[in-house]
N, C-alpha and C positions, 0 to 999 in steps of 0.2 A: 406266545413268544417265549422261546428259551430262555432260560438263564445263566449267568457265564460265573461262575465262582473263580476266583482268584487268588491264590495265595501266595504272597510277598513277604519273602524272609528278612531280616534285619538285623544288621549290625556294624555299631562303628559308623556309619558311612553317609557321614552328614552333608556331603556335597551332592554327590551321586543320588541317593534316595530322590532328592525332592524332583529328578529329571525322573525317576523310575515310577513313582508316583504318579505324578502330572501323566506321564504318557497312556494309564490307564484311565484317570479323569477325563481326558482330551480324548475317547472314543467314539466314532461316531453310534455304537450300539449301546445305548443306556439303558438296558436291563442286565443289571450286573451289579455282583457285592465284592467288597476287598477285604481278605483280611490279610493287615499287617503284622505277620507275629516276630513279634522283637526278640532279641537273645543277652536283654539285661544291657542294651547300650548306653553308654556314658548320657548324661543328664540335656546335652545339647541336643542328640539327636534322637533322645524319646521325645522333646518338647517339638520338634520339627513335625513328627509324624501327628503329635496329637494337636497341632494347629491342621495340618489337614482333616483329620478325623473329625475333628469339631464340624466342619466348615460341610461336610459331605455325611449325611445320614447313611449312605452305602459302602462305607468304610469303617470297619471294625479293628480295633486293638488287641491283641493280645501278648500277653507280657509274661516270657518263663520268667522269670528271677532267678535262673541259674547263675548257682555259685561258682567265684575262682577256681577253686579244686576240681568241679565236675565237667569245667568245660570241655577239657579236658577226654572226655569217657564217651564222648561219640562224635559221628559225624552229624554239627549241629543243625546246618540246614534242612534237613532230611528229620531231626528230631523236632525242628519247630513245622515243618509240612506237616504232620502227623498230629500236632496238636492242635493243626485248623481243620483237619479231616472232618472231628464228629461233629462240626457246626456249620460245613455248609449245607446251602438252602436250596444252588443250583444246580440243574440240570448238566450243566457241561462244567467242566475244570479242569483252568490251567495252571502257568506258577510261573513267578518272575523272583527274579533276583534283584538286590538294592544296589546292583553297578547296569543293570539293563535296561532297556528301552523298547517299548510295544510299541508301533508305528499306529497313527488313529483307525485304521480301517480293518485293528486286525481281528477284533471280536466279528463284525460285521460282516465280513468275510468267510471268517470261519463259520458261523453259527449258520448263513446260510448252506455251506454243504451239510451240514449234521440234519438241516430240517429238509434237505432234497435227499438225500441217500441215507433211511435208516438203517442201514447192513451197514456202515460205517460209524466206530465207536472210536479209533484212534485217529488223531488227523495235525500233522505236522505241518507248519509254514517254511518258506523261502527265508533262510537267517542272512541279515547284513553283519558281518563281521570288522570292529573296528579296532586297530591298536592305537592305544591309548596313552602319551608319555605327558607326566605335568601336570593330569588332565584335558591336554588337549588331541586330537583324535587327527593321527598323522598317516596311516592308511588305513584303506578302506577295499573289503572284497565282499565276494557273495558263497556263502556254504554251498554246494550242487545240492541240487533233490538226488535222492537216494528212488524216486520211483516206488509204490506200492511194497513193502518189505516186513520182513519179521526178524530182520536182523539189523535193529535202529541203532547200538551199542553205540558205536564209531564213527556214526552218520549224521547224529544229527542231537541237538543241544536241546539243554532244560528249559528254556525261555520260548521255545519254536513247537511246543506241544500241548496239545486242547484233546481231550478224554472224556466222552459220556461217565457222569457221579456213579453211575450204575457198576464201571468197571470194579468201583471197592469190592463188588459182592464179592469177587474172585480174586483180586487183589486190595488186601484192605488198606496196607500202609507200605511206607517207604522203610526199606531198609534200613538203618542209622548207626550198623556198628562202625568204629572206627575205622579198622582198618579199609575201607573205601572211600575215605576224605575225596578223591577227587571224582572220584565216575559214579556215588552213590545214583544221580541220574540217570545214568549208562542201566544199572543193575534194575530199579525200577521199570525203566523202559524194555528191558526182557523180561520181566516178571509180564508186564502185559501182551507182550510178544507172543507171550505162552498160549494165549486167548485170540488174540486179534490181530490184524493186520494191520499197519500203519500206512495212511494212504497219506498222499503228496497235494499239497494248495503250490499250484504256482503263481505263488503273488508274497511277496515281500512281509513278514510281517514283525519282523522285528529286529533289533541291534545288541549283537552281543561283545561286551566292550572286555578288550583283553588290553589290562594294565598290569603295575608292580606290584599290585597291591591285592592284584584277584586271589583267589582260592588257587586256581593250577599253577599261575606264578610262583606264589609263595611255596608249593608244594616243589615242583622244580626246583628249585631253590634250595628243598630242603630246611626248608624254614617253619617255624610254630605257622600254623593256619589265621587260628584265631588270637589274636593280641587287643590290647586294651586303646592299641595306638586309633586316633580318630581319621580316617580316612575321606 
């Protein structure tokens, strides 16, 4: 049975996480680890993550302590993906964010094509896209498949992608300079592009929640990314 490694980035986002959380718990495939790595969030929303952690022996913590001054000096999500890199254990890996939501079948789904077509190393889901005002989720569309491709950039999102562990050989880490705060995703996913194909699941496997508060918002916006405000 494969194993599904998961990396869940964090920060600020004490509402949101414990839906982004939950939706990986609530999988119907239970061979799988999490690790949630934090980015130094305020005191309420470390204690939230390590009530789950407690509660699930398959959920791991880890905690940069990045300082005020550094946060500053790269794109963070991308710098904490990179610090779960050298501890996973699974076979497959993917990544979720602490505003998104995994739909329960989406391991189960996935891991069965990885274990019928081993020529298949990259393999994206059906994203449900939801805008988000209040907190509350006022429409609702579906991202298209993009079909078998090596040109994912533009096509298709951080939260809708599952990669054999094996890819590190050739691509070891995430990108994390600054200057690509919003598509460091984008840029990863050509780095693997360079190697492999990304082939298409048509079946639903997750929601990617666009509010005021997200990353591309704030960037649009023109606004600090990261702020100390509790989301």
């Amino acid at each position: 049975m494969l194993k599904v490694s998961c990396i869940l980035t964090s920060y600020n986002r004490r509402v949101l996480i414990r839906d982004a959380i939950t939706s990986v718990i609530n999988q119907t495939y239970p061979n799988w680890e999490l690790f949630i790595v934090d980015d130094n969030s305020n005191e309420e929303t470390q204690e939230i993550i390590a009530a789950f952690a407690s509660a699930d022996p398959r959920i791991q913590v880890l905690q940069t302590w990045v300082k005020a001054e550094d946060r500053k000096k790269t794109t963070r999500y991308a710098t904490c993906i990179n610090l779960a890199i050298p501890r996973i254990s699974g076979d497959l890996v993917t990544y979720l964010t602490d505003d998104d939501i995994y739909f329960p079948r989406r391991f189960e789904k996935m891991v069965e094509v990885f274990e019928t077509y081993p020529h298949v190393y990259v393999l994206y889901g059906q994203q449900r896209l939801a805008a988000m005002i209040d907190g509350v989720v006022h429409s609702r569309g579906i991202r298209p498949l993009a079909g078998i491709t090596r040109e994912p950039a533009t096509k298709l999102d951080h939260n809708s992608v599952m990669h054999r562990a094996a890819c590190f050989k050739l691509v070891p880490r995430w990108n994390d300079d600054r200057a690509i705060v919003p598509w460091a995703d984008a840029v990863f996913f050509e780095d693997l592009a360079r190697y492999w194909d990304f082939y298409p699941l048509d079946f639903i496997t997750d929601e990617h929640r666009y509010h005021e508060h997200s990353i591309q918002a704030k960037y649009n916006r023109q606004e600090e990314v990261y702020t100390d405000k509790t989301e």
